[in-house]
Steps between C-alpha positions, in 0.01 A plus 500: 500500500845469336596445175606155630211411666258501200730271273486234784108545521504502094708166552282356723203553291699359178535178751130471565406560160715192364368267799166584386561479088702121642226374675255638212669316288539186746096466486464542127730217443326276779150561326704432146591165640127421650360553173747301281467210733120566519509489118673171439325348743196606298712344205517167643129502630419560099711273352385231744161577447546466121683172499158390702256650256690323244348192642140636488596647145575174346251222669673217332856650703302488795360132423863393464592646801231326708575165375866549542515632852239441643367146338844419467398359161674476170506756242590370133412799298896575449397876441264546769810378706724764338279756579413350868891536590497839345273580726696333794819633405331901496346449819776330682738804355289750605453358896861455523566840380253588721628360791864603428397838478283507820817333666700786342277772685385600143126404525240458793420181598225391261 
């Protein structure tokens, strides 16, 4: 075997060990992206789940809720009706959001 020979298998193992280290590196960054998106989808899920136990946190919320939406009553505590569209405004922030970043490709469809 020549002098010339070995450099070229040298070279050709140099080539194979990059291709390897590159695709190494290609899986580490797809499993880097699974988990971020896997985490702020877990991000909405929580703040969503929040903005709902904020309801069962505060009865008289919930109360206000019921006779707005689904009584289609009137509400004339002017607080309770400050804190009702608080809680409208949150909620309708997060889903868009939500559903901006699942059109995005950011989160899984949740």
């Amino acid at each position: 075997m020549t002098l010339e020979s070995v450099y070229y298998v040298g070279q050709t193992i140099g080539v194979g060990a990059i291709l390897v280290s590159l695709v190494a590196v290609w899986i580490q960054l797809r499993q880097g992206h699974r988990l971020a998106r896997a985490d702020l989808s877990n991000k909405f899920r929580l703040a969503n789940q929040n903005l709902t136990l904020r309801m069962v946190d505060h009865p008289d919320l919930g109360r206000a809720f019921r006779i707005l939406v689904l009584e289609r009553g009137r509400i004339d505590d002017e607080d309770m009706l400050t804190r009702l569209m608080g809680w409208f405004g949150a909620f309708s922030n997060l889903h868009a959001d939500a559903m901006d970043a699942s059109n995005k490709g950011l989160i899984d469809d949740w």
